[in-house]
C-alpha positions, 0 to 999 in steps of 0.5 A: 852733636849736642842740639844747642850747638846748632845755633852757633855760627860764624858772623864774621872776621875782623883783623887786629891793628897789627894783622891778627884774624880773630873769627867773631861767632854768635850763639843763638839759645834755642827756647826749645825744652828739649833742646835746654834740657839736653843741655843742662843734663850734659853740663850736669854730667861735668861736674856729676854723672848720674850714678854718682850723684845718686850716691853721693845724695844718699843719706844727706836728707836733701833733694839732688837739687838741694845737694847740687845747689849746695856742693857742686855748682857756684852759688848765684849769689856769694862772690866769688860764686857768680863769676865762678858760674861764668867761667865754668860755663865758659870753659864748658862751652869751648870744651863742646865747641872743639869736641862736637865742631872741630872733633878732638877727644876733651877729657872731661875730668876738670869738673867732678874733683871740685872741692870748693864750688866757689873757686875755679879749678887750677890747669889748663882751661881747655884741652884737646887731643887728636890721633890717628889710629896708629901714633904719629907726627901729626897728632895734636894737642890744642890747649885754649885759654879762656875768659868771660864776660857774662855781665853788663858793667863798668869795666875796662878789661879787654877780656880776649887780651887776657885770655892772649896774656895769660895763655902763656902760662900754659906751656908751663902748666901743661905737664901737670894738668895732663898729669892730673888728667890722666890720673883721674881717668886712671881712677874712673877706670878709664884706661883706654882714655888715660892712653891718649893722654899719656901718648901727649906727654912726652914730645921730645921722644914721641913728637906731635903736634902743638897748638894753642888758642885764646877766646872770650866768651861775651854777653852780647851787650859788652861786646865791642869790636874795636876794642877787640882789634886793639889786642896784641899777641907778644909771646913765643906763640904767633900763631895763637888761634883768637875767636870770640863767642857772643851771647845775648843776656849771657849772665841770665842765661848761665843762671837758668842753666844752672838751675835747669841743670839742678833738676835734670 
């Protein structure tokens, strides 16, 4: 398991005005050098593996840092760029929560094929997939829509009932964004992987399990509680799992992690 996550535990549940859990977890940023650095080389890794990332710097006359910074990661600075930054490192974040605390197989695909690093990628925010060794009913497929709130500010937005709002639309673009999964393990010669995805994308003949989630992910300073249990869950997805991640001085944070990750 990624060390960073080691500092995420649960503070405690609260339930909605109409009878929703939602399960409230802080993640605590360990200072430790190692620790962030073997943080920022995975969340580089998302968006550029090694090898490429030499490759792709060949013959540009700028440092990895210079070429990331300029056309892989959001800038810090030219809108939409910075809320960019918070939801991919939203998006990041979950995909490790599930994967190293709840352990489902995350293709990680999203990330790399970005063309413009202003704009967040179209899709599902998150998806994961769990199998036995042989195929059957109770293999699942977890898809979580995510929202985030990295800065201090004015603003009214409950973001986790946004994230319950808009988690809707996945039944809907799920398909392609399977779809698009599998084809870009297809191209990095992925074949193995490309095969779990393929086993989810027909349940009609080959039944499995469905599940989704909404989350939103705080700094800590905007998070407020009864706010949070005023949300509503009105759509075909009742059971839909509701938690929210904390973090102190989040924006700060997701800036340095992206500048850490530029040298990593």
């Amino acid at each position: 398991m990624l060390k960073y996550l080691e500092g995420l535990s649960k503070k405690e549940s609260i339930i909605t005005h109409d009878g929703k859990n939602i399960d409230i977890y802080e993640l605590y940023i360990n200072k430790d050098e190692e620790i962030l650095d073997e943080w920022a080389h995975h969340f580089r890794k998302q968006y550029c593996d090694d090898g490429m990332l030499d490759k792709l710097v060949e013959g540009t006359g700028m440092s990895k840092q210079e070429w990331l910074l300029a056309n892989k990661f959001p800038s810090d600075k030219v809108a939409p760029g910075p809320s960019t930054r918070a939801g991919d490192f939203g998006e990041l974040l979950i995909a490790d929560y599930i994967e190293y605390i709840h352990s489902y197989y995350v293709p990680r695909t999203k990330y790399s094929n970005k063309i413009n690093p202003n704009t967040s990628q179209q899709g599902s925010d998150v998806i994961g997939l769990k199998m036995g060794e042989k195929e059957n009913v109770n293999d699942e497929l977890y898809v979580i829509e995510v929202k985030t709130r990295a800065s201090k500010c004015k603003e009214t937005e409950n973001r986790l009932q946004n994230a319950i709002d808009d988690s809707s639309k996945d039944i809907e673009r799920l398909a392609f964004s399977l779809s698009a999964m599998k084809q870009r393990l297809i191209e990095l010669n992925k074949e193995n992987e490309s095969k779990i995805v393929q086993r989810f994308q027909n349940g009609v003949d080959r039944p499995f399990k469905t599940k989704y989630g909404a989350t939103a992910i705080y700094t800590t300073e905007m998070l407020d509680l009864e706010k949070i249990r005023e949300i509503k869950v009105i759509n075909e997805k009742d059971s839909l799992d509701l938690f929210i991640i904390h973090i102190d001085n989040l924006m700060s944070f997701i800036n340095e992690l992206y500048r850490r990750a530029s040298i990593c």
